[in-house]
C-alpha positions as CSV (number, residue, x, y, z in Angstrom):
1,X,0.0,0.0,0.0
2,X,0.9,3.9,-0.6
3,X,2.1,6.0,2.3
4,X,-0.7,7.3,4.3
5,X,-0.7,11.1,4.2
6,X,0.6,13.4,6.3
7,X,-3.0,14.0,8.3
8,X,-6.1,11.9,8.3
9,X,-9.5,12.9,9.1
10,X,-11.2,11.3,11.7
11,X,-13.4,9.0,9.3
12,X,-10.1,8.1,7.8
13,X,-8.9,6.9,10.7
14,X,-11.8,4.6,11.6
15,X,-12.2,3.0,7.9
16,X,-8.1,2.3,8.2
17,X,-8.6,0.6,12.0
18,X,-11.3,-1.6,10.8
19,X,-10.4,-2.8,7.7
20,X,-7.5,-1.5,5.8
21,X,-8.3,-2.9,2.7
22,X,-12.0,-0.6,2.9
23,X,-9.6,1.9,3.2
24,X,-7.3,1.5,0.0
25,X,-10.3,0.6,-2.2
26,X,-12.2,4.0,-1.1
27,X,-9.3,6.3,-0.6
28,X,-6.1,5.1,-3.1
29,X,-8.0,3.0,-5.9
30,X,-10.9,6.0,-5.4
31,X,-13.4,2.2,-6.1
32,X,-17.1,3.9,-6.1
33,X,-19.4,1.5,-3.6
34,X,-23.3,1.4,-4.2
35,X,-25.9,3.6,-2.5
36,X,-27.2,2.1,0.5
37,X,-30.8,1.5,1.3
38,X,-30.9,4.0,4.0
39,X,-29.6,6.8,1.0
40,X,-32.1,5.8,-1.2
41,X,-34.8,5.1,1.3
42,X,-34.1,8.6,3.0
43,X,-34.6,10.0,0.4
44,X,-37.4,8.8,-0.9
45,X,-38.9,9.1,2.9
46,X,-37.8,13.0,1.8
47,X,-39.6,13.4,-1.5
48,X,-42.8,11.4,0.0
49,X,-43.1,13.6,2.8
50,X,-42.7,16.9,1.0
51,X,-45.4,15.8,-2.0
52,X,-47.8,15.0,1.7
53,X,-47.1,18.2,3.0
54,X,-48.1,19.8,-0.2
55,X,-51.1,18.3,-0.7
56,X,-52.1,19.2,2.6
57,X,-51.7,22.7,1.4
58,X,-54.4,21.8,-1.6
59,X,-51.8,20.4,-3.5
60,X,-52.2,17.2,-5.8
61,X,-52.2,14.1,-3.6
62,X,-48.7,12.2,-3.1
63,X,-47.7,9.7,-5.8
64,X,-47.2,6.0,-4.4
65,X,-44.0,5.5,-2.2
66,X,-42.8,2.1,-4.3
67,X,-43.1,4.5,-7.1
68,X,-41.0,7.3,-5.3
69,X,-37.9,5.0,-3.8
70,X,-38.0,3.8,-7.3
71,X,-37.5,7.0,-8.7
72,X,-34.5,8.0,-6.2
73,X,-33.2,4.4,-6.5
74,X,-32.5,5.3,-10.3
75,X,-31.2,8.5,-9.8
76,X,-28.8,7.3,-7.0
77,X,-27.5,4.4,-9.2
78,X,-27.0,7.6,-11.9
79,X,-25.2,9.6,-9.6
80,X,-22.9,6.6,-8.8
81,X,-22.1,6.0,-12.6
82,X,-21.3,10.0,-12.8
83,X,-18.5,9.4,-10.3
């Protein structure tokens, strides 16, 4: 492996304790991992919530949730290929 630079960030540190190979595939080879549930989840927990709130407000009613994480599961997996 590379020498480690001069200062690592606390993060750094934690990936490098528990598992040293995490840490040269996400910091040296710069190896993209997948969104995790929780991302897209979150965010589609995000979206849902703000179409409820505005249809509450006399807004158009909120489209379905499976349709929504869909949506952000998409554009997370397009974000990833960006990188």
């Amino acid at each position: 492996m590379s020498a480690l630079p001069k200062h690592l960030s606390h993060s750094q540190v934690t990936t490098l304790n528990r598992c040293g190979w995490q840490y040269k595939l996400e910091r040296v080879d710069r190896v993209q991992s997948q969104p995790t549930f929780a991302l897209e989840g979150g965010s589609a927990v995000h979206v849902w919530t703000e179409e409820w709130e505005h249809s509450e407000l006399g807004g158009e009613p909120p489209r379905d949730y499976a349709d929504i994480f869909e949506e952000e599961t998409v554009k997370q997996e397009n974000r990833s290929d960006m990188d």
